[in-house]
N, CA, C and O of each residue as an XYZ file, in Angstrom:
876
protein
N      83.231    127.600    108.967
C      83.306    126.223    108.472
C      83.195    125.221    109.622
O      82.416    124.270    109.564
N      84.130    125.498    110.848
C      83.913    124.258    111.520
C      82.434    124.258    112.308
O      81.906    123.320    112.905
N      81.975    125.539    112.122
C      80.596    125.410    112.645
C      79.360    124.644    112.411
O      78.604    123.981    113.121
N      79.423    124.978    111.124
C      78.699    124.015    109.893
C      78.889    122.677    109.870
O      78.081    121.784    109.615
N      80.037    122.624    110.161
C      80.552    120.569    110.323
C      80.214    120.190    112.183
O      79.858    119.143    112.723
N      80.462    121.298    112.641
C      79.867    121.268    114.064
C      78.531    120.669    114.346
O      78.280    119.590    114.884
N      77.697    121.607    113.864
C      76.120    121.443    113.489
C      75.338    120.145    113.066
O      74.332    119.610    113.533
N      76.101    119.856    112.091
C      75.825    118.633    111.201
C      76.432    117.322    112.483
O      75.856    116.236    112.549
N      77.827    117.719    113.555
C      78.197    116.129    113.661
C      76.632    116.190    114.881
O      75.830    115.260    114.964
N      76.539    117.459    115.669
C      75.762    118.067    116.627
C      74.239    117.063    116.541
O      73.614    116.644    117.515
N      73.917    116.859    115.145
C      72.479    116.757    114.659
C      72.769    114.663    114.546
O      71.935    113.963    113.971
N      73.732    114.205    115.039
C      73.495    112.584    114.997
C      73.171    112.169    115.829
O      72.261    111.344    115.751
N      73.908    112.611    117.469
C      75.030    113.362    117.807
C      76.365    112.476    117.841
O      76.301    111.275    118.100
N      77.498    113.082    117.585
C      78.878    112.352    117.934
C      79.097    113.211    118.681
O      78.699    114.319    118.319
N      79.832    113.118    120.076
C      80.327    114.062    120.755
C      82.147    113.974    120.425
O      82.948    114.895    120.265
N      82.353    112.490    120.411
C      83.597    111.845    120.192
C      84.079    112.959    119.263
O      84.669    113.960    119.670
N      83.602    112.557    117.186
C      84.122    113.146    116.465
C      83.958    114.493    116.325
O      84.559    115.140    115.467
N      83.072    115.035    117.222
C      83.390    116.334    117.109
C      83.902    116.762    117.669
O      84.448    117.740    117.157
N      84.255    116.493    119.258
C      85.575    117.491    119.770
C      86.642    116.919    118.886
O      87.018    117.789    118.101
N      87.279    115.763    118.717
C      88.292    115.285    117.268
C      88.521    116.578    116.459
O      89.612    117.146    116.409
N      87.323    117.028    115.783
C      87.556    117.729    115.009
C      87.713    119.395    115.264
O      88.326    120.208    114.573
N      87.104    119.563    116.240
C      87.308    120.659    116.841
C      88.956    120.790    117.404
O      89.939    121.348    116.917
N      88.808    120.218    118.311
C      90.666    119.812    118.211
C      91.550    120.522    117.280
O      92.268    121.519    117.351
N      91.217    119.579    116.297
C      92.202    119.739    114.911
C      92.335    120.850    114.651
O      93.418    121.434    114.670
N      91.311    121.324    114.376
C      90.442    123.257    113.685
C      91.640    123.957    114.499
O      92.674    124.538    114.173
N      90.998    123.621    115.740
C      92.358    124.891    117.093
C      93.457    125.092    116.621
O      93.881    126.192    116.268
N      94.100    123.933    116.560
C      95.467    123.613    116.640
C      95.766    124.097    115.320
O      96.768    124.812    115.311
N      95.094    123.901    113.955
C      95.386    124.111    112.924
C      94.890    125.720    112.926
O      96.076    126.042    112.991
N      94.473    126.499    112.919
C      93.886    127.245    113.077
C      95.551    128.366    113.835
O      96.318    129.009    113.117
N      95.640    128.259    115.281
C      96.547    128.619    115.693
C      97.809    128.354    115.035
O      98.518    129.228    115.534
N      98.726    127.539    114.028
C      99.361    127.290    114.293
C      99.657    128.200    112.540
O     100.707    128.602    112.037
N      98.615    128.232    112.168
C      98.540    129.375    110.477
C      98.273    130.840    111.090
O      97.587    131.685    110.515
N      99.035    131.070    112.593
C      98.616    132.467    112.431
C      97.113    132.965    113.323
O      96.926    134.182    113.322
N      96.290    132.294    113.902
C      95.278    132.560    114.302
C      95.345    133.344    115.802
O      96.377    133.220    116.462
N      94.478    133.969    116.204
C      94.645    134.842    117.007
C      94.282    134.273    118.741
O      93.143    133.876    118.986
N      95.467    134.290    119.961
C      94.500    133.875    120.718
C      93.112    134.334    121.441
O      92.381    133.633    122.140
N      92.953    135.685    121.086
C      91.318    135.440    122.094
C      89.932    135.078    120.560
O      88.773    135.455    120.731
N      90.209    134.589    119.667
C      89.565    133.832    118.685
C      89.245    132.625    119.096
O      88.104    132.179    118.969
N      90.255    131.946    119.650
C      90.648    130.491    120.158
C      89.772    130.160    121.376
O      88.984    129.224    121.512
N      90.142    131.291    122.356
C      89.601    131.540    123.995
C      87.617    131.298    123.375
O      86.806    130.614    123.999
N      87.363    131.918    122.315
C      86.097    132.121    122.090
C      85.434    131.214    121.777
O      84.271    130.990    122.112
N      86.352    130.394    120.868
C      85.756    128.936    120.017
C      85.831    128.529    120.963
O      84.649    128.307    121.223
N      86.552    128.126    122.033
C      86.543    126.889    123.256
C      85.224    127.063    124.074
O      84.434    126.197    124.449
N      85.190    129.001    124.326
C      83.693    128.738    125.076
C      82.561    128.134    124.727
O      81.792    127.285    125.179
N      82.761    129.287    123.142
C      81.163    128.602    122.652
C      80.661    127.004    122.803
O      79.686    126.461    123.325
N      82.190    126.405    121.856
C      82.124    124.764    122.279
C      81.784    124.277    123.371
O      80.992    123.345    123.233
N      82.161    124.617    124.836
C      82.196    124.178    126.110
C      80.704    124.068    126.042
O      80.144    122.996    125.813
N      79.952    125.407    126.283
C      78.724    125.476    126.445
C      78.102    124.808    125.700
O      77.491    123.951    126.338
N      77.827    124.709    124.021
C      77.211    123.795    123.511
C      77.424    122.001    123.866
O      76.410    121.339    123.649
N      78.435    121.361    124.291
C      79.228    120.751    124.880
C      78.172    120.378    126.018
O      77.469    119.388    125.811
N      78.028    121.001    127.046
C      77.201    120.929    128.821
C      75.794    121.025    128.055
O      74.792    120.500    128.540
N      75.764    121.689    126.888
C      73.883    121.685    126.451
C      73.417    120.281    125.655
O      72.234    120.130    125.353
N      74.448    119.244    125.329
C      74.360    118.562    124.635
C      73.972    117.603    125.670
O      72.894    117.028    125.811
N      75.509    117.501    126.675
C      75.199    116.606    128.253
C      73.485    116.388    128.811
O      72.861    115.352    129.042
N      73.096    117.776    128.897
C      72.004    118.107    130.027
C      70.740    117.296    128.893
O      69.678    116.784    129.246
N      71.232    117.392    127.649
C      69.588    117.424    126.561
C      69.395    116.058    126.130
O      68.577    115.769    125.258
N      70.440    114.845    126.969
C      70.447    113.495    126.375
C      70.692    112.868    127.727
O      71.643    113.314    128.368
N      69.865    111.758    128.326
C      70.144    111.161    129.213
C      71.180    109.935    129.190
O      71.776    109.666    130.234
N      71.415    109.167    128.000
C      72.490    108.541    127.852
C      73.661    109.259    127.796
O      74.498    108.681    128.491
N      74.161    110.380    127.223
C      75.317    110.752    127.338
C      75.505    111.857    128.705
O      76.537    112.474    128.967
N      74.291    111.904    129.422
C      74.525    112.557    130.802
C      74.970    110.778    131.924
O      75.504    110.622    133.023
N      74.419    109.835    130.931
C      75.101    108.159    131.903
C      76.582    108.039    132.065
O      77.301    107.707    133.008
N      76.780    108.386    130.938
C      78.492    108.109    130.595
C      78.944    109.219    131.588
O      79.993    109.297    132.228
N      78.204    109.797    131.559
C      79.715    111.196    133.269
C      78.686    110.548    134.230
O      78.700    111.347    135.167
N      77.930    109.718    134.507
C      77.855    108.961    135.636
C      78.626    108.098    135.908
O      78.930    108.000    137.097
N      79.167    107.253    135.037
C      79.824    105.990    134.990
C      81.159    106.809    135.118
O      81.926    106.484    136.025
N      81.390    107.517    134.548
C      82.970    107.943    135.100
C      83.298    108.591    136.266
O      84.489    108.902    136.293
N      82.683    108.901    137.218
C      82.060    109.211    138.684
C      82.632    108.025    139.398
O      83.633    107.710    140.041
N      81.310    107.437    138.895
C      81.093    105.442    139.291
C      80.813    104.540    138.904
O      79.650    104.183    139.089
N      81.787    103.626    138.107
C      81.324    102.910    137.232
C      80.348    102.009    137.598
O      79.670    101.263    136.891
N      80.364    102.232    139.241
C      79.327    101.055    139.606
C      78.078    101.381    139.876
O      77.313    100.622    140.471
N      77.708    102.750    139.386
C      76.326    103.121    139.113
C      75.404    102.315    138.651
O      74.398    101.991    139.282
N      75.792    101.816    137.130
C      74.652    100.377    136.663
C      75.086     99.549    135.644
O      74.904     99.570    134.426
N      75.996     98.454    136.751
C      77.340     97.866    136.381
C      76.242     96.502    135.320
O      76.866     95.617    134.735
N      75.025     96.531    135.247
C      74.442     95.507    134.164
C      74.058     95.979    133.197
O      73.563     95.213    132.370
N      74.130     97.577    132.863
C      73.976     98.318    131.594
C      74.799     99.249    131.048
O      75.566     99.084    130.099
N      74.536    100.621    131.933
C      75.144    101.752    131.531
C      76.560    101.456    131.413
O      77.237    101.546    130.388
N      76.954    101.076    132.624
C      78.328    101.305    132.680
C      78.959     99.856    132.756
O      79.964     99.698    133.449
N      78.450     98.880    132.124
C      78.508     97.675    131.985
C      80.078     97.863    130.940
O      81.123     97.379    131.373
N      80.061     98.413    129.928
C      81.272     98.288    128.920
C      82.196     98.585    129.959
O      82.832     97.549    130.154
N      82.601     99.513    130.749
C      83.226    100.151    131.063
C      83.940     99.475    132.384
O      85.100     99.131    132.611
N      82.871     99.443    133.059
C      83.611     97.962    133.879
C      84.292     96.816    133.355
O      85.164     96.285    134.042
N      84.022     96.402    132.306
C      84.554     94.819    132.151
C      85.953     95.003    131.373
O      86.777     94.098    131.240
N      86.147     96.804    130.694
C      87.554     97.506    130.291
C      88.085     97.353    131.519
O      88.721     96.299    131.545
N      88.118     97.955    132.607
C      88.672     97.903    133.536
C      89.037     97.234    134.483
O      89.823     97.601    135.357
N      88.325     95.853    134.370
C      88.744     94.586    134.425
C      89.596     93.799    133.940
O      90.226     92.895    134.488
N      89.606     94.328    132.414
C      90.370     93.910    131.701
C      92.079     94.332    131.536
O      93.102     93.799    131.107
N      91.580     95.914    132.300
C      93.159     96.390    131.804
C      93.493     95.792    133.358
O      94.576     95.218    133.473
N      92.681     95.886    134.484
C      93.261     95.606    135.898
C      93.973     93.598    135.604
O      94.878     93.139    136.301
N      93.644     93.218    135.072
C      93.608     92.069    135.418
C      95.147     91.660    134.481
O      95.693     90.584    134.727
N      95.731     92.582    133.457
C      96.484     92.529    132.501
C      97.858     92.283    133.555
O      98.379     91.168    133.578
N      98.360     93.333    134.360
C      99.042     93.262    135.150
C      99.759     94.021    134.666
O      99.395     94.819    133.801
N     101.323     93.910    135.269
C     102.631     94.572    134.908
C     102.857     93.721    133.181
O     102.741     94.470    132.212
N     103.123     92.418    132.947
C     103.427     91.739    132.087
C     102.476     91.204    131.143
O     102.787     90.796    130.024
N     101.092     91.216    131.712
C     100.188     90.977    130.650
C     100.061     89.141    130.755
O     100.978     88.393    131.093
N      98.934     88.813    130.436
C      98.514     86.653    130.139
C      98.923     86.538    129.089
O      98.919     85.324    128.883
N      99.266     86.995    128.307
C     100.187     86.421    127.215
C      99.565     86.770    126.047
O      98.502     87.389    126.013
N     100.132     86.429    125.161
C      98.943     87.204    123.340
C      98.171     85.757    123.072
O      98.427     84.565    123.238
N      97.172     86.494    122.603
C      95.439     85.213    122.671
C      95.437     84.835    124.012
O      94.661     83.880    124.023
N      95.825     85.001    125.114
C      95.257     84.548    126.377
C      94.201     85.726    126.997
O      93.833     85.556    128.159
N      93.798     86.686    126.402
C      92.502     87.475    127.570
C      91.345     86.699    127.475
O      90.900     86.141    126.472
N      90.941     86.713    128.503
C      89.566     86.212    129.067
C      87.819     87.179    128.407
O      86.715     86.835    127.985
N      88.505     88.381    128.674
C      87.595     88.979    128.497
C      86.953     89.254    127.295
O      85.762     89.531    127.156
N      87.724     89.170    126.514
C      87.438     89.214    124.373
C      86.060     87.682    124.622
O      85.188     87.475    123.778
N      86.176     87.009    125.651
C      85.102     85.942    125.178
C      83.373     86.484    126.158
O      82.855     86.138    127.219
N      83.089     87.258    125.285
C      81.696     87.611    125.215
C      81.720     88.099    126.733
O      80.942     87.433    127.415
N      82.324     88.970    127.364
C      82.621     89.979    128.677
C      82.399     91.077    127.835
O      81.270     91.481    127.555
N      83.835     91.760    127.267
C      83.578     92.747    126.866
C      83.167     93.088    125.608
O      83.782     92.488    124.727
N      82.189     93.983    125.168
C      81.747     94.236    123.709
C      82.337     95.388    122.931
O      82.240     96.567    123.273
N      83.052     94.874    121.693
C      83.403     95.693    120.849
C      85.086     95.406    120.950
O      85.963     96.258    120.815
N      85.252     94.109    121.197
C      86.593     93.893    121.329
C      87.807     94.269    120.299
O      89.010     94.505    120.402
N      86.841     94.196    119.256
C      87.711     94.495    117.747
C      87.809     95.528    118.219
O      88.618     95.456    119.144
N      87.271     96.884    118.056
C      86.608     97.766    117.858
C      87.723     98.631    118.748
O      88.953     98.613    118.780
N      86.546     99.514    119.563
C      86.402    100.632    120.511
C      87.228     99.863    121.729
O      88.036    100.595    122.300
N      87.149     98.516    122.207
C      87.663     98.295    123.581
C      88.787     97.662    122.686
O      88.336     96.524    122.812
N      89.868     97.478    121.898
C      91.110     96.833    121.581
C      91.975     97.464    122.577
O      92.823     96.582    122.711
N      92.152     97.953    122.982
C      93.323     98.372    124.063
C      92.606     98.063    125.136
O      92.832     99.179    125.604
N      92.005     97.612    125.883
C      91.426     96.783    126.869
C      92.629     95.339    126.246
O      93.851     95.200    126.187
N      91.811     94.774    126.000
C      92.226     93.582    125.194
C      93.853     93.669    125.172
O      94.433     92.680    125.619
N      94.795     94.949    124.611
C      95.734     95.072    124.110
C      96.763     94.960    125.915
O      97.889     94.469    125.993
N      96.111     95.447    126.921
C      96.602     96.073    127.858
C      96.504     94.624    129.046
O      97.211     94.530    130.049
N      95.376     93.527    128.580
C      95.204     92.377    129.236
C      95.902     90.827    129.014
O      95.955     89.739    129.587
N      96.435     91.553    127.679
C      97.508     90.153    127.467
C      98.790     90.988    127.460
O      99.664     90.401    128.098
N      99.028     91.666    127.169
C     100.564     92.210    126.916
C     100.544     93.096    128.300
O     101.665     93.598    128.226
N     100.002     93.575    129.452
C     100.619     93.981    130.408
C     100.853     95.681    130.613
O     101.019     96.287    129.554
N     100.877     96.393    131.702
C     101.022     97.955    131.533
C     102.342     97.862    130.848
O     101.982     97.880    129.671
N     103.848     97.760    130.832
C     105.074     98.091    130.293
C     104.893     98.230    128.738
O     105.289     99.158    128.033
N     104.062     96.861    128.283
C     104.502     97.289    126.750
C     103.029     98.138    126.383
O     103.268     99.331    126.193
N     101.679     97.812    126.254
C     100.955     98.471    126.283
C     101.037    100.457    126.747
O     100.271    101.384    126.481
N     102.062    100.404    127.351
C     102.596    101.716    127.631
C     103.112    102.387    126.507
O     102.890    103.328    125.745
N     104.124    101.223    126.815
C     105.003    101.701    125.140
C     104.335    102.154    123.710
O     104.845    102.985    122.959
N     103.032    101.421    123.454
C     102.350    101.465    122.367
C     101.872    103.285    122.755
O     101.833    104.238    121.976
N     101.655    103.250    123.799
C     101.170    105.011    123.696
C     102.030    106.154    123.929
O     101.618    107.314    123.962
N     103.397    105.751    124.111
C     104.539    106.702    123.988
C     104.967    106.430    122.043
O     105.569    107.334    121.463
N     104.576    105.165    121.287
C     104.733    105.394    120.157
C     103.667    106.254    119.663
O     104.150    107.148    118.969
N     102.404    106.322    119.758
C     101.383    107.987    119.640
C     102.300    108.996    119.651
O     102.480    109.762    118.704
N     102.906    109.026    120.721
C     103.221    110.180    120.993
C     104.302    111.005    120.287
O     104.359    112.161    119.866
N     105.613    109.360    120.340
C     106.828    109.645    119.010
C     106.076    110.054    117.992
O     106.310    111.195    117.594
N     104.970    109.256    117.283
C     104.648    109.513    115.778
C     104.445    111.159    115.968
O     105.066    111.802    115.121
N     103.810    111.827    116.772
C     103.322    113.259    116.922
C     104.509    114.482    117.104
O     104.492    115.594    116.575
N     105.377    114.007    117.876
C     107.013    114.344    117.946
C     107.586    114.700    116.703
O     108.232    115.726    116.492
N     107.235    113.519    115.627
C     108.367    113.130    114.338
C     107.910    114.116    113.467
O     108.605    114.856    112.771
N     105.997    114.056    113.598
C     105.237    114.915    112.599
C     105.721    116.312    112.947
O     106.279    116.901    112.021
N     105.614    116.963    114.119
C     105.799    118.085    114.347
C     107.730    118.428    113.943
O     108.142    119.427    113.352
N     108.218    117.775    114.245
C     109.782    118.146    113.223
C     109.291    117.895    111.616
O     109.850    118.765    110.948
N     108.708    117.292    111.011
C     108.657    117.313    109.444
C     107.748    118.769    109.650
O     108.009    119.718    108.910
N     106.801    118.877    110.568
C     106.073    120.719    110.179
C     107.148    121.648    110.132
O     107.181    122.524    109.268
N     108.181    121.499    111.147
C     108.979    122.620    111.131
C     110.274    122.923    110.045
O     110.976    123.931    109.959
N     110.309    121.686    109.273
C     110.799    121.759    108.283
C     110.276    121.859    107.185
O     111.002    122.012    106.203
N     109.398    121.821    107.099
C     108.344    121.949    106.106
C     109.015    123.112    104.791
O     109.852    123.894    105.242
N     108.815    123.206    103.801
C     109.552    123.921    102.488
C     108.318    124.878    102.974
O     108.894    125.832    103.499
N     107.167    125.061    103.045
C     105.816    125.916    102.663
C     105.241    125.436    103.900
O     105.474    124.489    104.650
N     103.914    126.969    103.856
C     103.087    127.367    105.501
C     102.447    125.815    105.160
O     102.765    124.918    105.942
N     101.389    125.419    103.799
C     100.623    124.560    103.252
C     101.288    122.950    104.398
O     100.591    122.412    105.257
N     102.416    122.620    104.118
C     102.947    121.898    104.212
C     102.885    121.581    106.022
O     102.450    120.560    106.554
N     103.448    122.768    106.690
C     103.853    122.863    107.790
C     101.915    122.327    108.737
O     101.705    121.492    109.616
N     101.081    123.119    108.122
C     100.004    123.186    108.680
C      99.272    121.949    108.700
O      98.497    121.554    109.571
N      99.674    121.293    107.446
C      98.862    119.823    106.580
C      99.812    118.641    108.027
O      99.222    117.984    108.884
N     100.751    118.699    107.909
C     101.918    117.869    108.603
C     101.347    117.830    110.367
O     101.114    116.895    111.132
N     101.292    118.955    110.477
C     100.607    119.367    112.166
C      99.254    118.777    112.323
O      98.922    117.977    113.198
N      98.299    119.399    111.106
C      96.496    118.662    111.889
C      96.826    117.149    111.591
O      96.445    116.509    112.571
N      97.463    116.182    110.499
C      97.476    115.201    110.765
C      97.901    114.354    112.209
O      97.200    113.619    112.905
N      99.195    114.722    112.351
C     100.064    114.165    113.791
C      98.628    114.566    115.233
O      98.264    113.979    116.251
N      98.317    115.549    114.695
C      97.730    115.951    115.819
C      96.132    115.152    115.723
O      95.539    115.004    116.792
N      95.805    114.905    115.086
C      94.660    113.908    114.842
C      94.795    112.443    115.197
O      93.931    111.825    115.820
N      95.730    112.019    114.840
C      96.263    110.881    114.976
C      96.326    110.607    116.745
O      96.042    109.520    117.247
N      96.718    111.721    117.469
C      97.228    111.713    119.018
C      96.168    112.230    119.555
O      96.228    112.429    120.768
N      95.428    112.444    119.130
C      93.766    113.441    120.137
C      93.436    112.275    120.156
O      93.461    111.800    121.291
N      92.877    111.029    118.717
C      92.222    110.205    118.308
C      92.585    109.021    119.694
O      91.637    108.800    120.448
N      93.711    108.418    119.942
C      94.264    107.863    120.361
C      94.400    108.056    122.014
O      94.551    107.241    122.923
N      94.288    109.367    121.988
C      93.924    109.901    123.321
C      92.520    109.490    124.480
O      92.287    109.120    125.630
N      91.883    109.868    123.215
C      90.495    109.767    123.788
C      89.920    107.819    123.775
O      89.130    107.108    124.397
N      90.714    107.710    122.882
C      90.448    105.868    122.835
C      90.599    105.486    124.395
O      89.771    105.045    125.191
N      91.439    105.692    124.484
C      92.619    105.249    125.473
C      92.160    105.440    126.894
O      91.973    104.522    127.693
N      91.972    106.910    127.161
C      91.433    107.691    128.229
C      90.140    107.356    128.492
O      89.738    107.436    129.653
N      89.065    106.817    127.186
C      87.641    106.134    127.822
C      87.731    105.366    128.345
O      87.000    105.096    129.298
N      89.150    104.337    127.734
C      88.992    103.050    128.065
C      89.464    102.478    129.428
O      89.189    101.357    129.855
N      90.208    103.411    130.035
C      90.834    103.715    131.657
C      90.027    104.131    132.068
O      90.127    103.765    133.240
N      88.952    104.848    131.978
C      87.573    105.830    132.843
C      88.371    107.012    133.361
O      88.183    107.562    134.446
N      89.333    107.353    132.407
C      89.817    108.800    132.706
C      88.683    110.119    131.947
O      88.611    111.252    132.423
N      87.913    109.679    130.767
C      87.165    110.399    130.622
C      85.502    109.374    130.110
O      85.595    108.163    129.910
N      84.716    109.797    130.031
C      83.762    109.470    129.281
C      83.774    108.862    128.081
O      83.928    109.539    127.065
N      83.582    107.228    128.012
C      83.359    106.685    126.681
C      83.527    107.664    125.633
O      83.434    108.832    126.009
N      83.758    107.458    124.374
C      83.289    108.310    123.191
C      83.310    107.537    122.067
O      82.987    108.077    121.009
N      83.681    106.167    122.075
C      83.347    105.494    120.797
C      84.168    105.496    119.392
O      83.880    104.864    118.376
N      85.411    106.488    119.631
C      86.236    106.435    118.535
C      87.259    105.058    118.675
O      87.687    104.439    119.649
N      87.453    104.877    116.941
C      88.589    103.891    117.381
C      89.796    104.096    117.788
O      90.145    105.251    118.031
N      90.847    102.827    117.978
C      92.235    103.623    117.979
C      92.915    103.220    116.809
O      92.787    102.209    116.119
N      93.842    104.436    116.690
C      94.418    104.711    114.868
C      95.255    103.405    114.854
O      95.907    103.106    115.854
N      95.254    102.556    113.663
C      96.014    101.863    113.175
C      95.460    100.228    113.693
O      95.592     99.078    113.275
N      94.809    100.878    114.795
C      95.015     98.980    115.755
C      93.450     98.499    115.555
O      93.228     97.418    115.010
N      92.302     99.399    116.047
C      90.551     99.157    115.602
C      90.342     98.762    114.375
O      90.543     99.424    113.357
N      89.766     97.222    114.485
C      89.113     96.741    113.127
C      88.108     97.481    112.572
O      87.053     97.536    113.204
N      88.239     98.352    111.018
C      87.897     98.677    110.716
C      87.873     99.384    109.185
O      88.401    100.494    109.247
N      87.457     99.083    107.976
C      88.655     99.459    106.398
C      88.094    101.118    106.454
O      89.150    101.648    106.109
N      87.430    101.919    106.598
C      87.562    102.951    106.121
C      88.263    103.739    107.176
O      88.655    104.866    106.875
N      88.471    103.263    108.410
C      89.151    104.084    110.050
C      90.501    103.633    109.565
O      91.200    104.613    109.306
N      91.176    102.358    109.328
C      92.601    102.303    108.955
C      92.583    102.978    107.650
O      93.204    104.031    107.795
N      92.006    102.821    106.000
C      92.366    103.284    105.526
C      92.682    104.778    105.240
O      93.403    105.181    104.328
N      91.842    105.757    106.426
C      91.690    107.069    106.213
C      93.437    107.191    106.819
O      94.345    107.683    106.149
N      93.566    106.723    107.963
C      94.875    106.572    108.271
C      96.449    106.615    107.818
O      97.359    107.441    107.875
N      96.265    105.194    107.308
C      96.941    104.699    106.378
C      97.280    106.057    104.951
O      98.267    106.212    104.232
N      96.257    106.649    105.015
C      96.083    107.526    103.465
C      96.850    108.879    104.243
O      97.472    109.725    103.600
N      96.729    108.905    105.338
C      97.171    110.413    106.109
C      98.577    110.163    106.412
O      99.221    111.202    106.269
N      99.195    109.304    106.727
C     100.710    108.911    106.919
C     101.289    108.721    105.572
O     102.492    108.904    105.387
N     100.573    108.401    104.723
C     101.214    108.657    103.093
C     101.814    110.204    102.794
O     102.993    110.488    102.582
N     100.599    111.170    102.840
C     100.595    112.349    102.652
C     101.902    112.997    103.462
O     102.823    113.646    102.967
N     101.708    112.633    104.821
C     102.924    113.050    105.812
C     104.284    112.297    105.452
O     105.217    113.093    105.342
N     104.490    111.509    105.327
C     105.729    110.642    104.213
C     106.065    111.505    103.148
O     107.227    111.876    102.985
N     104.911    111.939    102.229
C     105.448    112.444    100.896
C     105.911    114.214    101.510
O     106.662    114.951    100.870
N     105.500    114.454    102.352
C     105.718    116.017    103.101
C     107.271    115.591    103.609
O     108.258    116.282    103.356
N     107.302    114.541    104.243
C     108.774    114.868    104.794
C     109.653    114.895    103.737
O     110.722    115.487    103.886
N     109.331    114.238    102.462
C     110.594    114.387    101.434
C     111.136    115.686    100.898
O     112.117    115.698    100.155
N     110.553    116.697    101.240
C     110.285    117.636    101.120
C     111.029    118.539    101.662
O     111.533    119.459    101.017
N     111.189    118.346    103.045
C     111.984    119.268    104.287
C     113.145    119.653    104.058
O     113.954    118.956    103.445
N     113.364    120.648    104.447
C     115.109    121.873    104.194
C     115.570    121.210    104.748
O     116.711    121.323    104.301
N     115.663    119.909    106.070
C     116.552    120.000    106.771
C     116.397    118.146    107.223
O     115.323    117.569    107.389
N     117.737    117.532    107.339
C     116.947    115.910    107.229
C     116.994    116.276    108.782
O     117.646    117.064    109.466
N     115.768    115.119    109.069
C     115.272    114.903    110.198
C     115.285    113.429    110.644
O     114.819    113.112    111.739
């Protein structure tokens, strides 16, 4: 199955939503019982298709240039990516205040979007902007105690790929947007303007709500 959804994200290409989803598969996968050198196997195959995808597209062989050096070709390629990092550099410890970034005015593109934590990290500052990604992390914490209480495997497994989707998702937002890894274009959960990215959300923290009512044990 995840091959088939592999294939298909393979053929747009998303690299973003498909490690996302690959992700998920692992974790869900392992956590119903799956075997580790199954796991060891899916990661290779992925890896390699992964470096064949890199080598077979010159824009997404730009983006691991720009994370090298963003100042490779600071008026195109790696143009987004600089003016994030401007943005989060310029935020400070405390941040210019809320509606004061500079950069939301036609600097950086996709302000709603893909760069909101740019934006988020340039008025409000590293301390609280921090905080917003140790709450990722609580929400993933809280999910994984409602898995382990979980009444049923169904429950335990459903409770886990969500939390864990939610924190890959958020991960990778986050981590492009620092040039810790390569752009990838996902949003971040809850905060990216967007109705079908919040509402898929929104619809997955329901499900995990109605799971915790559920649990042997209050949490």
């Amino acid at each position: 199955m995840l091959g088939l959804i592999s294939f298909l994200i393979i053929l747009q290409p998303d690299i973003g939503t498909l490690f996302i989803i690959a992700f998920i598969s692992l974790v869900v996968y392992f956590i119903g019982g799956g075997r580790i050198s199954h796991i060891l196997g899916i990661i290779i195959i992925c890896s390699l298709m992964l470096v064949a995808m890199v080598y077979s597209r010159e824009y997404q062989m730009n983006r691991f240039k720009c994370l090298i050096d963003p100042n490779y070709d600071i008026y195109k390629t790696c143009y987004q990516i600089r003016q994030s990092l401007i943005a989060v550099g310029s935020g400070g410890l405390w941040g210019k205040g809320i509606g004061q970034s500079r950069q939301k005015f036609m600097y950086l593109p996709e302000v709603s979007g893909d760069s909101i934590f740019a934006i988020i990290a340039e008025e409000i500052g590293l301390i609280f902007s921090s905080c917003l990604i140790f709450m990722y992390f609580f929400l993933f914490w809280r999910g994984c105690k409602i898995a382990k209480y979980s009444p049923d495997v169904f429950g335990r497994i459903l409770a886990v790929g969500i939390v864990t989707w939610i924190l890959i998702q958020a991960i990778l937002n986050i981590a492009g947007i620092i040039n810790l890894i390569p752009m990838t274009g996902v949003p971040l959960p809850f905060i990216s303007y967007g109705g079908s990215a919040i509402l898929s959300s929104l619809a997955a923290m329901g499900i995990l709500v109605n799971i915790s009512k559920y649990t042997t044990k209050k949490i």
